[in-house]
Every structure is written in structure tokens, then in C-alpha cells.
C-alpha positions as CSV (number, residue, x, y, z in Angstrom):
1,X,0.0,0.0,0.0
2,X,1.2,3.5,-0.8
3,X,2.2,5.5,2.0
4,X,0.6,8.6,-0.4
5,X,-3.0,6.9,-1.2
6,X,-5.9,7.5,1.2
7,X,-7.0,4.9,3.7
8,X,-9.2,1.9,2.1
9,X,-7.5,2.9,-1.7
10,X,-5.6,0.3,-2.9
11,X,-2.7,0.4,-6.0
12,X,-3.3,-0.9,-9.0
13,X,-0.7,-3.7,-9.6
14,X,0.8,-1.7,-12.8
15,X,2.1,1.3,-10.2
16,X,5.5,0.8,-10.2
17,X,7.7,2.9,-7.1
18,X,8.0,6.0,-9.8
19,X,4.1,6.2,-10.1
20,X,3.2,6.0,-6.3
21,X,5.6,9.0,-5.5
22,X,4.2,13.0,-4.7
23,X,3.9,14.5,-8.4
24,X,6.1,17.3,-7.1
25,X,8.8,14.8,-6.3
26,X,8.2,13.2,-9.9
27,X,8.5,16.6,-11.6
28,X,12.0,17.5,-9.4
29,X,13.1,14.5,-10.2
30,X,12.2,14.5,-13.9
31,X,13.6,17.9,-14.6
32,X,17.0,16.8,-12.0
33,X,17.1,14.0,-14.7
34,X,17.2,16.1,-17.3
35,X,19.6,18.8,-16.0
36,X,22.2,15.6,-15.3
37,X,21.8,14.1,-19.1
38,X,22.0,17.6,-20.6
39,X,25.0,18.2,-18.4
40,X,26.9,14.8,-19.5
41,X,25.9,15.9,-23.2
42,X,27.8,19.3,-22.7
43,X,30.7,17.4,-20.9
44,X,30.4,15.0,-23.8
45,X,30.8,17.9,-26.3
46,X,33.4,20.0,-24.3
47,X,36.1,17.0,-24.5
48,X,35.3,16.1,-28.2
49,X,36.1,19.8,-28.7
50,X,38.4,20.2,-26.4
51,X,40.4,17.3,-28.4
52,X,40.0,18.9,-31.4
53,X,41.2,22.3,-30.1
54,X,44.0,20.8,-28.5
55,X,45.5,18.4,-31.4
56,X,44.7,21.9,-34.1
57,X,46.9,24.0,-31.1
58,X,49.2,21.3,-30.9
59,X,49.8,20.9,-34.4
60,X,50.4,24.6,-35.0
61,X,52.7,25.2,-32.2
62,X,54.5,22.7,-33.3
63,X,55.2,23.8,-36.6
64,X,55.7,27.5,-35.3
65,X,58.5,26.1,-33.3
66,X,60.2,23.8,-35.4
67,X,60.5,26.9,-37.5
68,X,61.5,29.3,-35.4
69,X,64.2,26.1,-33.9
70,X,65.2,25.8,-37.5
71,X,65.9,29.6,-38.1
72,X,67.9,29.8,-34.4
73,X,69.8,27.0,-35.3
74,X,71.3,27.7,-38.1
75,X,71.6,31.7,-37.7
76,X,73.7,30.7,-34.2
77,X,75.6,27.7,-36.4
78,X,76.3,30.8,-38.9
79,X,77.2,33.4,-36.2
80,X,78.7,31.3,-33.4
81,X,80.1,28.2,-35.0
82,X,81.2,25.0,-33.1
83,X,79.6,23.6,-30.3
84,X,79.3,26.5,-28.8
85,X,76.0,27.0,-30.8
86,X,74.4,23.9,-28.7
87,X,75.8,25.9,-25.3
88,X,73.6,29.1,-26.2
89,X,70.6,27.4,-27.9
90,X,68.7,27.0,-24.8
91,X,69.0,30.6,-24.6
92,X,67.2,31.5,-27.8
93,X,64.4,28.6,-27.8
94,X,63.2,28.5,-24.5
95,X,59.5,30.0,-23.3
96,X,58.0,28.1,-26.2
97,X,53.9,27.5,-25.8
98,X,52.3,23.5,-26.3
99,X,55.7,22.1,-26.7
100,X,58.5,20.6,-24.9
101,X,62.0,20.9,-26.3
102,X,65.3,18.7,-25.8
103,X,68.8,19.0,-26.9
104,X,70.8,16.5,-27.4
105,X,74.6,16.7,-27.8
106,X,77.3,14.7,-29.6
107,X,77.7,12.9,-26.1
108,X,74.4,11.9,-25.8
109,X,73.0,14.2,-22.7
110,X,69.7,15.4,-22.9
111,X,69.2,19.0,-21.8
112,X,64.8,19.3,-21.0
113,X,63.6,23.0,-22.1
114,X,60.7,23.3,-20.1
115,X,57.2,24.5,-22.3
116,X,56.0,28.3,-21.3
117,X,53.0,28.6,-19.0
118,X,51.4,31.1,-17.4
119,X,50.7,31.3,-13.6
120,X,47.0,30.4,-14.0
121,X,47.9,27.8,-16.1
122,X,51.3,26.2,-14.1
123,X,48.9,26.7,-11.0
124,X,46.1,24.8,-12.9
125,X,48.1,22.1,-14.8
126,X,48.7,20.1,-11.2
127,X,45.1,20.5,-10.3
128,X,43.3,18.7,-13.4
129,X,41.9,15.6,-12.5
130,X,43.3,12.5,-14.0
131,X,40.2,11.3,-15.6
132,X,39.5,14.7,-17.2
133,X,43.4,14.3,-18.3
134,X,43.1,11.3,-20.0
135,X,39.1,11.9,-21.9
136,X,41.4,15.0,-23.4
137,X,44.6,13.5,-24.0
138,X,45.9,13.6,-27.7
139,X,48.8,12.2,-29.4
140,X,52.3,14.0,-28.7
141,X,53.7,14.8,-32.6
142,X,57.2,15.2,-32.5
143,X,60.3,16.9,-35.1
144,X,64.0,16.0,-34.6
145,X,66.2,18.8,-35.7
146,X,69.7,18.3,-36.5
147,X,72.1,20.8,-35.4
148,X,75.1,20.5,-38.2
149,X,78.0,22.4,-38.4
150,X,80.4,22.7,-41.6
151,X,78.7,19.1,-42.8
152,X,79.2,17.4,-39.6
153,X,76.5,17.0,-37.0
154,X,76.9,18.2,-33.7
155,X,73.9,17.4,-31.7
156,X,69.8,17.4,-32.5
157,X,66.9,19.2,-31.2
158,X,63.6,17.3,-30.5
159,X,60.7,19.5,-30.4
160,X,57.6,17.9,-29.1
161,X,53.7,18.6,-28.7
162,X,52.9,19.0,-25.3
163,X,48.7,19.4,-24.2
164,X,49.2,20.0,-20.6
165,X,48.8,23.7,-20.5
166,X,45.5,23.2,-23.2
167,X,44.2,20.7,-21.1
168,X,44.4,23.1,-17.6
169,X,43.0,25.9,-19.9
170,X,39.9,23.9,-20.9
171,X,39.6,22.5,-17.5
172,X,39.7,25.7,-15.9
173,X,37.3,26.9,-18.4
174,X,34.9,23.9,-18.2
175,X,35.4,24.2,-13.8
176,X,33.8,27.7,-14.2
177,X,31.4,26.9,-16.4
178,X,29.8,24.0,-14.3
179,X,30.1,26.0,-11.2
180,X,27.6,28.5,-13.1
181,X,25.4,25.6,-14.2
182,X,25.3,24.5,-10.8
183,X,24.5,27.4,-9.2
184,X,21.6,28.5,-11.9
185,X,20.3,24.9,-11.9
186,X,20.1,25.2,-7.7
187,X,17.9,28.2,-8.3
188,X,15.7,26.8,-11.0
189,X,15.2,23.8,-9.3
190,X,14.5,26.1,-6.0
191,X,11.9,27.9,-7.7
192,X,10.6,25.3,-9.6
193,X,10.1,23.8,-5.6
194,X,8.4,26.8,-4.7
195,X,6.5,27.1,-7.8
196,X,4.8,23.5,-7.8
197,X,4.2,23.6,-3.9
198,X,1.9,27.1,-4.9
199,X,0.3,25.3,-7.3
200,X,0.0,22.0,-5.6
201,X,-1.8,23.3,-2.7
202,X,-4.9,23.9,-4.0
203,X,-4.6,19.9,-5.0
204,X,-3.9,19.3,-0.9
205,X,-6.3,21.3,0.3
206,X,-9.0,19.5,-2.8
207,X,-7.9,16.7,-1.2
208,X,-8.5,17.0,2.6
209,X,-11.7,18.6,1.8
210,X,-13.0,15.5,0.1
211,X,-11.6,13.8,3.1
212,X,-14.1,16.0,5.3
213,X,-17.0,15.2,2.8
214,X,-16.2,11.7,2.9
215,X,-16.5,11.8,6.6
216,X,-19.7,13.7,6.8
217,X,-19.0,17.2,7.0
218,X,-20.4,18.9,3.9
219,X,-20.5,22.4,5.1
220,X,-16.5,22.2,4.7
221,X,-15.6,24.4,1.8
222,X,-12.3,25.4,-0.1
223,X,-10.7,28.8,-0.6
224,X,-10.7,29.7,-4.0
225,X,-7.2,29.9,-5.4
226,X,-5.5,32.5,-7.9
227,X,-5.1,29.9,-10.8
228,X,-8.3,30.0,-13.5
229,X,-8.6,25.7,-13.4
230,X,-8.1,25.6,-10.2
231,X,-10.6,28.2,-9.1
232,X,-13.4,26.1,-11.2
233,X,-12.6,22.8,-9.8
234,X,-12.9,24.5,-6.7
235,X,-16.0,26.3,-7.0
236,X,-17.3,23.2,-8.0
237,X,-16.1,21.7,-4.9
238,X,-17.7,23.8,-2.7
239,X,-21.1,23.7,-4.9
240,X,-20.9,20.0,-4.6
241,X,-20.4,20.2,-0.5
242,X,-23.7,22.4,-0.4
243,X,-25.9,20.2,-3.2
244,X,-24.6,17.2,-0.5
245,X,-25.4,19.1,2.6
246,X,-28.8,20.3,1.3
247,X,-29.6,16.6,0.4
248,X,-28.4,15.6,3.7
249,X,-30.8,18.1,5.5
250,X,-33.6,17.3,3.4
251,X,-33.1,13.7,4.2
252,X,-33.0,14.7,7.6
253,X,-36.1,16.7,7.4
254,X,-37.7,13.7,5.5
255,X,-36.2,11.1,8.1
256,X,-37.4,13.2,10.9
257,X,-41.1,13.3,9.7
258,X,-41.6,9.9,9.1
259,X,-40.6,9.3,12.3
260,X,-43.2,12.0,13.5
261,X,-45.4,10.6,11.3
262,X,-44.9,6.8,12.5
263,X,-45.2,8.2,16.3
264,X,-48.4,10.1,15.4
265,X,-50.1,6.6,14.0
266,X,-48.7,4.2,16.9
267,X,-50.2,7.4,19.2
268,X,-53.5,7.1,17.3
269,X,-53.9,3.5,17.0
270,X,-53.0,3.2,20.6
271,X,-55.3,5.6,21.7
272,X,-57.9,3.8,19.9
273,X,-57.0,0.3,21.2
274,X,-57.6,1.9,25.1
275,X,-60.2,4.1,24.3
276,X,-62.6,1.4,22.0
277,X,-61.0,-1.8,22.9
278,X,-61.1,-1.2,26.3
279,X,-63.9,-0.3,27.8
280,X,-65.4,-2.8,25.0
281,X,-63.4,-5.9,27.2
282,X,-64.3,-4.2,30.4
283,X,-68.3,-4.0,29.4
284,X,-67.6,-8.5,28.3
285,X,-65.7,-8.8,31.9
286,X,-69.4,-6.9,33.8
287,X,-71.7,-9.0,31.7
288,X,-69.8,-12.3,32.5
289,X,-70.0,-11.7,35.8
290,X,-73.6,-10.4,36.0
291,X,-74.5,-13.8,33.9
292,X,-72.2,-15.9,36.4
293,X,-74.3,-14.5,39.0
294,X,-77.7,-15.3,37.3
295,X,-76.5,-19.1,37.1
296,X,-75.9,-19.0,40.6
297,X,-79.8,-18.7,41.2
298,X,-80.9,-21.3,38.6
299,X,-80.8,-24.6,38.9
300,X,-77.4,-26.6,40.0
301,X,-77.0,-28.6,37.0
302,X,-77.4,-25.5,34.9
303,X,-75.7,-23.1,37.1
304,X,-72.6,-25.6,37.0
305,X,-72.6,-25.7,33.6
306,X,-73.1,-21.9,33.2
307,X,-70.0,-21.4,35.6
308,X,-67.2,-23.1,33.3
309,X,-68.6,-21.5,30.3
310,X,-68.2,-18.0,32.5
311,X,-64.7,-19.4,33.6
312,X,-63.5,-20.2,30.3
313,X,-64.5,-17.1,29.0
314,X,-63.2,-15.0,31.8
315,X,-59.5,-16.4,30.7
316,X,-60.2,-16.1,27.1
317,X,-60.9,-12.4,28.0
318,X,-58.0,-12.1,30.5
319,X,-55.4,-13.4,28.0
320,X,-57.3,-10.3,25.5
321,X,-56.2,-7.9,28.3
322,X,-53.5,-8.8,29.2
323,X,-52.6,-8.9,25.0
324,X,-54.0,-5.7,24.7
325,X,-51.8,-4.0,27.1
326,X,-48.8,-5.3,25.9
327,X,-49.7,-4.3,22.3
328,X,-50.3,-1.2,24.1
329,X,-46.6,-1.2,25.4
330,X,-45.0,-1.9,22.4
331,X,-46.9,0.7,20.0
332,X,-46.9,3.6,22.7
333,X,-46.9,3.7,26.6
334,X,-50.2,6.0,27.1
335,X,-48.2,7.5,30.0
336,X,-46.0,9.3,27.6
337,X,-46.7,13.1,27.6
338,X,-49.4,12.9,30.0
339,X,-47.1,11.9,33.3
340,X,-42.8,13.3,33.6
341,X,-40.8,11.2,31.5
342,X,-38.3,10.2,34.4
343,X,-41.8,8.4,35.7
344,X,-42.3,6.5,32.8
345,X,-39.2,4.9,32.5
346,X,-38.7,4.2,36.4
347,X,-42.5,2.5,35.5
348,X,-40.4,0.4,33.1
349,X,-38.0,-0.8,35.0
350,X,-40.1,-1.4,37.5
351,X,-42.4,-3.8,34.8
352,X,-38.7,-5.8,33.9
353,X,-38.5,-6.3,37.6
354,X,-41.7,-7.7,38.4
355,X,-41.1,-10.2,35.1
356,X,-37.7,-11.1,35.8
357,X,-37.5,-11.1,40.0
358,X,-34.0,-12.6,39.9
359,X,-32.2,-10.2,37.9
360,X,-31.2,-6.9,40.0
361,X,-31.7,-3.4,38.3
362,X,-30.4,0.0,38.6
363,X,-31.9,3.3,37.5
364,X,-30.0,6.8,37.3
365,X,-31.2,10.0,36.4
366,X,-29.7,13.4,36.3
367,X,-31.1,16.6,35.4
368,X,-34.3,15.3,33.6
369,X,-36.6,17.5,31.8
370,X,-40.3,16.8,32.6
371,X,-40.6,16.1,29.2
372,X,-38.5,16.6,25.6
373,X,-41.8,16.5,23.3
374,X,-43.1,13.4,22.0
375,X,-40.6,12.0,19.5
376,X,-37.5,12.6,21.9
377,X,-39.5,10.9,24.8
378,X,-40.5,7.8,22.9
379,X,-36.8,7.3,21.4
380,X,-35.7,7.5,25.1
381,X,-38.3,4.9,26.0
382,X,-37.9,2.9,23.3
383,X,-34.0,2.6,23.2
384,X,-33.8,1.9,26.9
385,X,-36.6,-1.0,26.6
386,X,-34.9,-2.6,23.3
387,X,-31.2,-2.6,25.4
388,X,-32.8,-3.9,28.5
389,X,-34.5,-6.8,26.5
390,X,-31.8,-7.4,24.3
391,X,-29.4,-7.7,27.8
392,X,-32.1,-10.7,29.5
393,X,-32.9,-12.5,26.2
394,X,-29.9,-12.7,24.7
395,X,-26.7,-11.6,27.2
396,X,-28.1,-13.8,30.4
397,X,-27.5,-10.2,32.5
398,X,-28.1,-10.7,35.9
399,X,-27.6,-6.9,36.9
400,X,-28.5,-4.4,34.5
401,X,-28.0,-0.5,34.7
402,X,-29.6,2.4,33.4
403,X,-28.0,6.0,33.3
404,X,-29.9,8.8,32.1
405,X,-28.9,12.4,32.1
406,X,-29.5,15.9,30.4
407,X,-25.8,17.0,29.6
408,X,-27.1,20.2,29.4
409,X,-23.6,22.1,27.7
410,X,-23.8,19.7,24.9
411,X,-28.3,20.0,24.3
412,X,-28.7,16.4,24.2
413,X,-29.7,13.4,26.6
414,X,-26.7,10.6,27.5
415,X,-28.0,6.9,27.9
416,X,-25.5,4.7,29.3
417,X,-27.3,0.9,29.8
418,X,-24.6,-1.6,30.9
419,X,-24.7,-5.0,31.6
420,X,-22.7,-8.1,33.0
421,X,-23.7,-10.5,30.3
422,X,-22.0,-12.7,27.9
423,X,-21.3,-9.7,25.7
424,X,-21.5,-8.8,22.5
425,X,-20.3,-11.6,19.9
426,X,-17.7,-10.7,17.6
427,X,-18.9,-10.1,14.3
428,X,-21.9,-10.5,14.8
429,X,-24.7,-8.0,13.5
430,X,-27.2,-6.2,15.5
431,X,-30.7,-7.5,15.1
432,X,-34.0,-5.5,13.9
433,X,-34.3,-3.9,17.5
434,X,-31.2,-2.0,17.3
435,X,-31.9,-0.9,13.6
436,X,-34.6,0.1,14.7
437,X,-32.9,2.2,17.2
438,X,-30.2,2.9,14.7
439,X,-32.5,4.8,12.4
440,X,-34.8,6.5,14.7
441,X,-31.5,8.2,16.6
442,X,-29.8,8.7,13.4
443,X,-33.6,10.8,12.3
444,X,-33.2,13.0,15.3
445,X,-29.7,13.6,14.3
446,X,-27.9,11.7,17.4
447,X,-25.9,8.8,17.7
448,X,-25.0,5.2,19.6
449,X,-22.7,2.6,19.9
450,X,-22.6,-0.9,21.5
451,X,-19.4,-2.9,22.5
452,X,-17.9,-4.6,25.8
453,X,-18.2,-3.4,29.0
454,X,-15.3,-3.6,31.7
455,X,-14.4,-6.3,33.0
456,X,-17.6,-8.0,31.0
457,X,-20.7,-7.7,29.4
458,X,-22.2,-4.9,27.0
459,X,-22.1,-1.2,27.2
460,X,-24.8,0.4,25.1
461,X,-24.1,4.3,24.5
462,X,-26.8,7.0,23.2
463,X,-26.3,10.4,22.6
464,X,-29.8,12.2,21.4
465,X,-29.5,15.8,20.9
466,X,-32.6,18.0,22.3
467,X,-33.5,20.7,20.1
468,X,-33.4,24.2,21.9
469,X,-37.2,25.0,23.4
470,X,-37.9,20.9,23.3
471,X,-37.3,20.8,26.9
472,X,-40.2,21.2,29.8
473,X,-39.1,22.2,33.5
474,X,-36.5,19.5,35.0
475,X,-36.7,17.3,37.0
476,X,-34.6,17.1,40.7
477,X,-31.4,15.6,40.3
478,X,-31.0,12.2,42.2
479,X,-31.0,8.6,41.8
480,X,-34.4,6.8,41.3
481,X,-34.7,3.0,41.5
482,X,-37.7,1.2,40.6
């Protein structure tokens, strides 16, 4: 994975190490590339030139001084005569340029006459490096120049090309020029740096803003930089982040009426079920008993006959009831928003503990409103009675806790319900009770999350935000246990 791709993005194969680096390190490194070839080009030209320069000066000091050797030989042969002439030649042919002259007399020693150079050029000559040396090294030409006197001869000069003092030249000239090359490639290649970072940020900054939209937060939006493209793409950024937050409130909106909507029929059919149902199974329980007592003053055969037929009835009707109010339970308590909503859910903790006598539970509540209006109140409800079932049925609890409190800095209402059950398996998925929760939070704009409690068990956490003027007059802070 590339250090330089975002989380969950994964390489194609066909990236090689080039393809996954920062484009401003490709580009640096592309035109660094460059500057190097170009510069082994010019090096490559400079010595084929440099050779050429130096065999043409070679060649034509050469044949400067075997002339001028010629003519001071035999004008000193002429004027001088005998071996004196070899004696005083050193004298008239020295401080010759590109060559190197010798003498030689009729016994055989070898007197050097050291080539001209100039103090640049002696300084330079040790200082050129032996590679350099040898890329612009040439062949040495040499002339032999007898030195004859009245027919006999009495030594020889040998005059000889020598490319030392060429080669420091071109060194010193090629030494210059890099160091200029150097320092004007440092500066494009610094403002090239500077250059692609200016126009590269608007790239990082496109970049962690679709990181924030990717997390959520659509009302992020980007300056708008200097450069024309780059200002479109990032207008269209930022029109994107409010079409995406629009459709996000809408949804919202939408999400939030349904579940208005939802409450408004389960408040409706609820109210019908205890208003018509009920007092229709209240009016069956009277007459049952009015006919049971009519039987008792009939005859005994009939009267015994009439009593089971009451009896079984009676516990047809009692198993309606006691349907009915738990159809009532689940669609809508009908003591929400007509009692404080602390009341109603210490009244259903109390109804766990009457069902399940063995387990031990624990209520808390801090700084609770009377009431948060009718679609806050039922979440509440709702959420606390889905993790307190979803703790006995399915994580064997045998002490449950409920926390409930108004953190009133933050506008919203804090559920903590933890258990010491099995726990939560891992991977496995929540079941249709906690979507359920899942998308009724999520429509009032809060949020939850279940995992394991310390040392053991589940810990179920539920943050619902409270709209400001939701709230009714609070109630006392304390503990309340059912």
C-alpha cells in the first residue's frame, strides 16, 4: 500500500515505485534528470572539442616552433660556429607555448627545455583531474632537428607537442562553467520547488476537503485559489459540499417526519385500542360476571354448567387484556406526555423487575426534563426497553444498569445501559431492534454505539441531541430506582 493513497485505496498492480511518489517529487526529479543528461551531453561535447582544439593547437605550435628552432639553429651555427651553438641554444628557444624541447649533444645528454605557462595555467596544470586528463589527451607529434655544423652534425633538437597547459585551460574553463550551471540549476530547481508547492496546494487542500465530505462534513468548503482551473474545480467543490449538505438536510427533514409521522399513528392506534377496545373488554368482563351470577340462582346442574362456560371465557378475556396491554406497550406507553418522562421509565423498569424477579436493576437520572416533546420521549423509552430486552434474552445479565442524564452544555440526553452478560459476539450484526434504534437516533440527528463493557458484558451508549425549546421544567437531580 502507498504511504501517499488514502486509507481503504488500494494500487493498481501496474504502479510501479515512480508512479506512487508526490507528483512534485516526480517533476523535481524529472527535470534533476534532465539537467544531469543535458550536463553529460555538454561534458560529452566540451572533451570532443576540447580534443580537437588541442590536437589543431598542438599541431600549429609545433610547426611555429620547429621553424623558429630551425631559423635559431642555423643563424647561431652561422654566427657562433662550433659547439658553442648547442651551449647558447637553450638561450634562444626557450619559453615556447604547447611544446616541450630537448637537446641533445654529440655525447648523448639530454638537456629538457621546459614548455611556457602562465601562472594560471602552471597553478592549474597540477590540479586537473586524472580522468579529465586522459578523456582530453591527444597524441604528442614530434620533429628532430639536427644541429650540423660545416657538414658534420653536432647534436639534435627534439621538439615535441605538449597538451598540458591546453588541457588546464579547458579544465579551468569547463570548472567555471559547471560551477555556473550548478548554481543557476540550484535556483531553477529552487523555484521550480516553490512554484509547484503554490500550485500543488490547492490539490492538498481538494484533497482533505473531500476527506471531510467523505466523513460527513459537507459544510466544509475550499478557498478559491489564484489559478483559473483551479478556481473552477474548486468552485465546483464547494457547490458539490452544499448540493450534498442540502440533500443531507432534506433527508434529515424527510427522516425526521416519518418518524413524526410513524409516532403520530402508533399514538393514534394506541389511543384507539384503550379508548374502543377497552372499555369494549371491560363492558364482556361486567356481563360475565352479571351472567355468572344469574346461574348461581338457577338450577345446579345448569348453574354448574353456566360457571365453566363463564370461567373459560373470563380467561379467554384475560389473556385479551392482558394482549392488549402489551400491544399497548409496544406501540406507545399512554403514560408518555401525560405523566414526567423520568416516571415512565422508572415504570419500566419497575415492569422488567416484576417479570424477571432474579435479575437486579439499577436506574439513574440526572437533570431530567419533565418532558423533551413526543418524539424525543418515545426514542428514550424505546431505546432503553430494546437494550434492556436485548441484555435478559440474549446476554443472560443478571444486573443491568440504566444511566440517564440531560448534559445540558452539549443540548442532548446521555444513555448509558450496561450489563454483566455474555457480551457482544464478535462479528456479529445487531438484530431488527437495534436498527430500529439505529435509524430513529440517526432521524433525530444523534448517535449510539454498542461494544464490551469492563471487565464484562455490554455497554450500550446514546447520545440524542434535544433541540433548543424541546425541553419542559426539569426534574430534581437524584438517583431513582424502581
Amino acid at each position: 500500500m502507498s504511504p501517499f493513497l488514502p486509507d481503504g485505496v488500494r494500487a493498481s498492480r501496474s504502479f510501479g515505485f515512480w508512479q506512487r511518489q508526490p507528483l512534485r517529487r516526480q517533476v523535481m526529479a524529472a527535470v534533476i534528470i534532465i539537467n544531469l543528461l543535458a550536463a553529460l551531453a555538454a561534458i560529452s561535447v566540451i572533451v570532443v572539442n576540447a580534443r580537437r582544439a588541442t590536437e589543431a593547437e598542438i599541431l600549429s605550435s609545433l610547426t611555429v616552433a620547429e621553424r623558429f628552432v630551425q631559423e635559431t639553429v642555423d643563424r647561431l651555427a652561422g654566427s657562433v660556429g662550433g659547439s658553442a651553438s648547442l651551449r647558447q641554444l637553450p638561450l634562444h628557444i626557450s619559453g615556447l607555448r604547447h611544446v616541450r624541447i630537448s637537446i641533445v649533444d654529440q655525447n648523448g645528454v639530454v638537456l629538457d627545455i621546459p614548455a611556457v605557462a602562465t601562472e594560471e595555467g602552471a597553478h592549474a596544470v597540477g590540479e586537473v583531474p586524472g580522468w579529465f586528463g586522459a578523456l582530453v589527451s591527444v597524441d604528442r607529434p614530434e620533429r628532430i632537428i639536427p644541429v650540423i655544423e660545416n657538414g658534420v652534425t653536432i647534436g639534435s633538437v627534439r621538439v615535441r607537442g605538449e597538451a598540458a597547459d591546453e588541457v588546464a585551460e579547458v579544465w579551468s574553463d569547463m570548472s567555471d562553467l559547471a560551477v555556473l550551471a550548478f548554481v543557476v540549476n540550484v535556483a531553477i530547481l529552487a523555484a521550480l520547488f516553490l512554484a509547484l508547492g503554490r500550485l500543488l496546494l490547492p490539490l492538498q487542500t481538494l484533497s482533505a476537503g473531500l476527506r471531510e465530505l467523505e466523513t460527513g462534513r459537507f459544510e466544509h468548503r475550499l478557498p478559491i485559489p489564484n489559478v483559473r482551473e483551479l478556481a473552477l474545480i474548486a468552485a465546483r467543490f464547494n457547490a458539490l459540499g452544499g448540493a450534498l449538505k442540502g440533500a443531507r438536510d432534506d433527508n434529515a427533514r424527510l427522516n425526521e417526519r416519518l418518524i413524526r409521522v410513524q409516532d403520530d399513528e402508533r399514538r393514534q392506534i394506541a389511543a384507539e385500542l384503550h379508548d374502543e377496545l377497552g372499555p369494549c373488554l371491560f363492558g364482556l368482563r361486567a356481563n360475565l360476571e352479571s351472567v355468572d351470577r344469574l346461574a348461581a340462582r338457577g338450577p345446579l346442574d345448569r348453574a354448574r354448567q353456566l360457571a365453566e362456560r363463564t370461567s373459560a371465557m373470563a380467561d379467554i378475556l384475560d389473556r385479551v387484556q392482558e394482549l392488549n396491554r402489551r400491544l399497548l406497550r409496544r406501540i406507545r406507553p399512554m403514560a408518555l406526555g401525560h405523566v414526567p418522562l423520568a416516571d415512565v421509565i422508572a415504570d419500566l423498569l419497575a415492569d422488567f423487575e416484576r417479570h424477571a424477579p432474579d435479575r437486579g436493576f439499577t436506574l439513574t437520572m440526572e437533570g431530567m426534563a419533565e418532558r423533551y416533546g413526543d418524539s424525543i420521549d418515545i426514542t428514550i423509552y424505546r431505546c432503553i426497553q430494546e437494550a434492556v430486552t436485548n441484555a435478559l434474552r440474549h446476554g443472560q445479565a443478571l444486573n443491568i444498569s440504566v444511566e440517564v442524564r440531560e448534559e445540558a452544555g452539549a443540548g442532548a440526553i446521555r444513555l448509558v445501559i450496561t450489563d454483566d452478560g455474555r457480551g457482544v459476539e464478535a462479528g456479529s450484526t445487531p438484530g431488527f431492534g437495534f436498527i430500529g434504534i439505529e435509524e430513529r437516533i440517526g432521524a433525530l440527528g444523534g448517535h449510539w454505539r454498542i461494544g464490551a463493557d469492563d471487565p464484562c458484558g455490554t455497554r450500550v451508549d446514546i447520545f440524542v441531541p434535544v433541540p433548543a425549546g424541546e425541553t419542559d421544567e426539569t426534574f430534581p437531580e437524584g438517583a431513582r430506582a424502581p
